[in-house]
C-alpha positions, 0 to 999 in steps of 0.5 A: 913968220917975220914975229921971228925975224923980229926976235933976238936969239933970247926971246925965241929961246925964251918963247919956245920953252915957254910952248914946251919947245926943247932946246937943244944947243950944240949937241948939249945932251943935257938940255935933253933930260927935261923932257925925257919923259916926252920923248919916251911917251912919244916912242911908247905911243907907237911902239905896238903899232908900227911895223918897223921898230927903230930898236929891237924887240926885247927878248925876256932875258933883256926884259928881266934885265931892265927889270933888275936894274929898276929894282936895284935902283929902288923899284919895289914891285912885282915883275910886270912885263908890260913895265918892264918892256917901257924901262927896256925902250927908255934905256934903249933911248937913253943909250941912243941919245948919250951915245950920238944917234939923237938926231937919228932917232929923233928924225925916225920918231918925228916920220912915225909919230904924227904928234912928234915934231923934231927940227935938226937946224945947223950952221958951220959947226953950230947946231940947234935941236927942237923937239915938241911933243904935242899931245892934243893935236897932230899940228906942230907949233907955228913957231916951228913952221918958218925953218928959215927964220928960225936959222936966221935968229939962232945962227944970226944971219 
């Protein structure tokens, strides 16, 4: 991967975002909000098919919950159990990231889902989190393949 070598800090942010790479930088839980919607695609792609969940399973009185709160937000639907239960995870994912853990459910959701790519990359006190959601194929992109070159670009070593 010597193309990364050769990058400045801004041009591998730029080519990364332009792959649909997220980019999270020292913590900053908004450069998350962008793609939100992947990481809630990612999670709702598995949910029914893996053994252990990463969160609880919603109880009804959790689901009608999640349910008010969409409607109280402007929702103007019938109860549906199956929607209810996607507002349910995305408010557990939500709450995860907002309250420190992204970094952990991201490292279980990158060992469950085989079209998830999470790369945690740290320097002293500085920190880079890149997150690929790849729908069309279960290889991550090859700019994400060299960690080494990516730490030596963002952490300019």
């Amino acid at each position: 991967m010597n193309e990364l070598k050769n990058m400045t800090k801004e041009e591998l942010i730029d080519e990364l975002e332009s792959k649909g790479i997220c980019i999270v930088l020292d913590n900053n839980l908004d450069d998350y909000t962008d793609y939100l919607n992947d990481i809630y695609e990612a999670f709702n792609e598995i949910v029914d098919d893996i053994e252990e969940n990463y969160f609880n399973e919603p109880t009804n009185e959790q689901l009608q919950e999640s349910w008010i709160a969409r409607v109280k937000a402007g929702l103007d639907e019938d109860f549906n159990e199956h929607l209810a239960r996607a507002f349910f995870y995305e408010d557990c994912i939500l709450d995860e990231i907002n309250s420190g853990n992204a970094r952990k459910f991201l490292c279980w959701l990158d060992d469950n889902n085989r079209f998830f790519t999470y790369i945690g990359l740290k320097s002293g006190k500085k920190s880079v989190d890149l997150v690929e959601y790849h729908t069309l194929t279960n290889l991550e992109s090859y700019l994400l393949e060299d960690k080494q070159a990516l730490e030596s670009v963002f952490f300019e070593k």
